[in-house]
N, C-alpha and C positions, 0 to 999 in steps of 0.2 A: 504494500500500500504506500501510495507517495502522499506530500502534504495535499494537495489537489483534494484526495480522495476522499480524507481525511476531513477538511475544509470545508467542504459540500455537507459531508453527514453532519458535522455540528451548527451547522446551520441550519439544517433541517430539524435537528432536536432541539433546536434554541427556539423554536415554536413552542413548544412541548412541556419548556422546561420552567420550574417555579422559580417565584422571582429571586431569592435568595441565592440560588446555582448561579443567576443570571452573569453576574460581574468574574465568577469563575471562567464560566464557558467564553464570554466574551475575549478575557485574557489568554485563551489557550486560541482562540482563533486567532487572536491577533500573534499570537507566539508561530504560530505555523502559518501566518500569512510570511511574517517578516523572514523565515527560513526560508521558503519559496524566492523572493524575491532579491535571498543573497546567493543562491544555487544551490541551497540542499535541499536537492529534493526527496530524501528517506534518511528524516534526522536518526531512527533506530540502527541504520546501517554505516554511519558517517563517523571515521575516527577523528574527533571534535580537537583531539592533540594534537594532531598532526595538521591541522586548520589553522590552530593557533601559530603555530610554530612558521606557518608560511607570509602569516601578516608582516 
């Protein structure tokens, strides 16, 4: 599963979801928007060290 996939489905449950999740779920899409848009796109697969190490 990539962020995309990921992204789509919590959007669809943030229908769904009670207010309280709300500011969670929110945070977690905007967390995997912004991984998207720096090119990871499957953060569970992404050695995040070796990322670091190249800035």
């Amino acid at each position: 599963m990539e962020n995309t996939d990921a992204i789509t489905a919590l959007k669809q449950v943030r229908t769904y979801c009670s207010a309280e999740a709300l500011d969670a779920l929110d945070y977690a899409i905007e967390v995997l928007e912004k991984l998207e848009r720096d090119g990871i796109k499957s953060p569970l697969s992404t050695d995040f060290c070796s990322k670091k190490n190249q800035n």
